[in-house]
N, C-alpha and C positions, 0 to 999 in steps of 0.2 A: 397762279400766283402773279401778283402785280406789284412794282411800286414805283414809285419817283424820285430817283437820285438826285434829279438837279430842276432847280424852278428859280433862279437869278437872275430874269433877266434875258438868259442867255439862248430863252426855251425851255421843253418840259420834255424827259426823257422817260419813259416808260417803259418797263421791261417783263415778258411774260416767258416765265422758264415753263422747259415741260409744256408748251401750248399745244393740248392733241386735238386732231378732226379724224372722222372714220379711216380719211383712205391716206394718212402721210402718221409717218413714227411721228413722236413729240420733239417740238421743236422749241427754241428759244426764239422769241421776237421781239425787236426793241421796234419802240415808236417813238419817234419823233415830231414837234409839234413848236413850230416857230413862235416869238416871242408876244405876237398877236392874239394867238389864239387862246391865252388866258386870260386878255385885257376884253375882248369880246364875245359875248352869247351869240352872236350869227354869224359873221363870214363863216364865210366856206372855203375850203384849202386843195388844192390840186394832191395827187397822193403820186411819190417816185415809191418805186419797192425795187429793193437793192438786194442782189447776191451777196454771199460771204458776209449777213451784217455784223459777224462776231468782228470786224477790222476796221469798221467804220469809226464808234466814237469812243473807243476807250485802249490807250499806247498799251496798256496793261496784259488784256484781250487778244490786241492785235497779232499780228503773225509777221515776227521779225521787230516785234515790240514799237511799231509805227501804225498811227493811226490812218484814215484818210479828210479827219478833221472834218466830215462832210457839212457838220453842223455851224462850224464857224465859214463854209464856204457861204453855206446857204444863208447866212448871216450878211457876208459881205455884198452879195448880190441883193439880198432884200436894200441894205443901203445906198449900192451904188444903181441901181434900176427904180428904184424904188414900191417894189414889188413886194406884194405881200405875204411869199415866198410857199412852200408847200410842207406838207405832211412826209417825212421819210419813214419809210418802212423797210428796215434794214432785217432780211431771213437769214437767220446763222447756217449757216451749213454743213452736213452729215459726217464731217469726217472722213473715214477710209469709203464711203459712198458718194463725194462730193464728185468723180469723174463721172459719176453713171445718174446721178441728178440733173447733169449741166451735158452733158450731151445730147446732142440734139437726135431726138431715138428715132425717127423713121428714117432722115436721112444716112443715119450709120446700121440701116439693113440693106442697105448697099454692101455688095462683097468689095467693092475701091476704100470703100470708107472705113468700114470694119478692119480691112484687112492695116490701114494707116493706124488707125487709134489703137492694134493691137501691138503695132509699133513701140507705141508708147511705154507699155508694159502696165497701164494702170488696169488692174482685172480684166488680164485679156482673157475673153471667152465668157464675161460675166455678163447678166441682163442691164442692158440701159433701161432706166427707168423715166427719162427726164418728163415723158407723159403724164407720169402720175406725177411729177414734181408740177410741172402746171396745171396740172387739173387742181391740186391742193392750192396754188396760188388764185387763180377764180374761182372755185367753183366755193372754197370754205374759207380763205385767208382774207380775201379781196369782202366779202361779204360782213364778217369780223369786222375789220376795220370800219368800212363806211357805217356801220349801226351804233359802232362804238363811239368814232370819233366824226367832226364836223369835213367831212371831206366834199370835194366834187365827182360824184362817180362816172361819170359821165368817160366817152372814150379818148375825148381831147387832154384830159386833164387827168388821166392816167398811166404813169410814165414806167419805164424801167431803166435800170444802168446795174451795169457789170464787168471786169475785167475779167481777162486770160479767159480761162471758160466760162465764167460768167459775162462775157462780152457773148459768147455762142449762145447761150440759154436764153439771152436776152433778145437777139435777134430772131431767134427760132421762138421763142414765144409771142414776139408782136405776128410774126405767119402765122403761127397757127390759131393766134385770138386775137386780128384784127380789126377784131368789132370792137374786142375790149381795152387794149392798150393803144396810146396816140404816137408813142415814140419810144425810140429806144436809146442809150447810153451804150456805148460799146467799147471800151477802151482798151488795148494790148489783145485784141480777138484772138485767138489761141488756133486759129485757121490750124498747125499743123496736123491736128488730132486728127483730122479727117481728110487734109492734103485739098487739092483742086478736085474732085472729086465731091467734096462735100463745097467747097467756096460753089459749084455750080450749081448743086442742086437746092441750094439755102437761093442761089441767085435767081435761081426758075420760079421760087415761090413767093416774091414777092410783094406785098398788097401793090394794087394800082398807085400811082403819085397824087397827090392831093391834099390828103385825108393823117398824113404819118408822117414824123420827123425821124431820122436816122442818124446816128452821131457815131462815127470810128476813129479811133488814132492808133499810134504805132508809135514806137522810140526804135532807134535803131541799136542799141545793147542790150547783153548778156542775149536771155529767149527772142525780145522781140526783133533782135538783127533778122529772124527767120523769116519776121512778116508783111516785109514791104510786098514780094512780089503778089502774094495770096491776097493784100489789101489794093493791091492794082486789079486783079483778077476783080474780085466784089466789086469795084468801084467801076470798071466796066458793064456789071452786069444791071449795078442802078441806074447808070447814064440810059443803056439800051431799053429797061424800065421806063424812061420818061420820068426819073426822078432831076431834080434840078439843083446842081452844089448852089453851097451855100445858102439855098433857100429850105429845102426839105430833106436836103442829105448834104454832109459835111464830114470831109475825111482830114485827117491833120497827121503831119510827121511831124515827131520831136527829136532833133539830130542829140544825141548823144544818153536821149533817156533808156535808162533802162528798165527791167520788168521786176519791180517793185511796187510797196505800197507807199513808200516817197516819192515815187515820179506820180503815179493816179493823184496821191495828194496835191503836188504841185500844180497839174493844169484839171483838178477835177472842176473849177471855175466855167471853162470854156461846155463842157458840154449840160452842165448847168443852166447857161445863157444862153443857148441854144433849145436845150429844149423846154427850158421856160418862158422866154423872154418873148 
């Protein structure tokens, strides 16, 4: 099932409830498609594919009844860069299965990592599944998309972003499909799930420098007060990589944000510009 909520101007929102492929339950997916791409029959659009996309463009939706506006962000950087902006592909996510999605699964068969995330109390002792969550994102969602719509599929110009554990899925998915994704979004990383313990071994696995952009930030209220030192730990581990700030990897603290979906909203601009621009 498909339709199009909005075509003003402002973009063209598409939504497919219930979207099944063999190896992933059915899922909602909205797509996004900047204001360009109804005005022409050929460009072609770089594709971001976002965690949690039930919070992205609708306050209604959203969780804590706050959007992340991603659509008006990616609006304002088309006008102030002048960039022809990209395709969002925002995946809703599972519910009471959204910890064992976004977990990043081989590094939590580590007994340090397991034993942290069991900490947490979300299904402790339950299967992480987050493999089969990216395998559904390339091997049947990613496919979907590019045949459907005018995208770039290529691995420069196919992107990811995610907070709290969607900041973890998002990194753990450019390692494990470095061929396929060009960069990553990672905002409020949710390091505790899996402690230094997991900050290391996500850091061991990192593609070579060159080829990938990496985008983290932090606030330092409510959760994220927890994650400066675990976003020191990582940002050691890219320096040692041969990654280079500010040019292919980019860490930012924001003094007093906290871990909501109105602080992602506020600086979701910066890693935007970053890994589009």
């Amino acid at each position: 099932m498909i339709y199009t909520p909005i075509s003003d101007g402002s973009g063209m929102l598409d939504r497919y409830t219930d979207l099944s492929f063999p190896t992933n339950e059915p899922r909602t997916v909205e797509v996004w498609c900047p204001p360009g791409y109804t005005m022409s029959g050929d460009v072609r659009y770089p594709v971001l594919y976002m965690h949690d996309g039930q919070n992205l463009f609708d306050l209604a939706l959203a969780y804590g009844g706050v959007d992340w506006g991603i659509d008006e962000a990616m609006l304002r950087l088309i006008r102030e860069r002048g960039l022809p902006g990209a395709i969002i592909v925002g995946v809703w996510n599972s519910g009471d299965g959204r910890w064992l999605d976004y977990m990043p699964q081989q590094p939590a068969q580590l007994p340090a990592v397991q034993a942290a995330f069991d900490q947490w109390g979300r299904a402790a002792g339950a299967l992480i599944r987050s493999d089969g969550y990216l395998k559904f994102l390339v091997d049947e969602l990613k496919p979907f998309i590019d045949a459907t719509y005018r995208t770039l599929p290529d691995q420069p110009h196919t992107l990811l972003m995610g907070s709290s554990m969607g900041g973890l899925i998002s990194l753990y998915a450019l390692e494990q499909y470095p061929h396929v994704f060009g960069g990553a979004g990672c905002l409020s990383t949710h390091w505790p799930a899996g402690g230094a313990p997991l900050v290391d071994d996500l850091g061991a696995h990192l593609p070579p420098p060159g080829r990938h952009k990496l985008y983290f930030d932090y606030g330092t209220a409510t959760l994220d007060a927890l994650y400066e030192p675990f976003q020191q730990r990582m940002d050691s581990h890219l320096a040692a990589a041969g990654y280079t700030r500010d040019v292919d990897w980019m860490t930012l603290k924001f003094e007093g944000a906290q871990h909501n979906e109105a602080a992602w909203r506020a600086r979701v601009g910066g890693p935007l510009r970053f890994l589009l621009g």
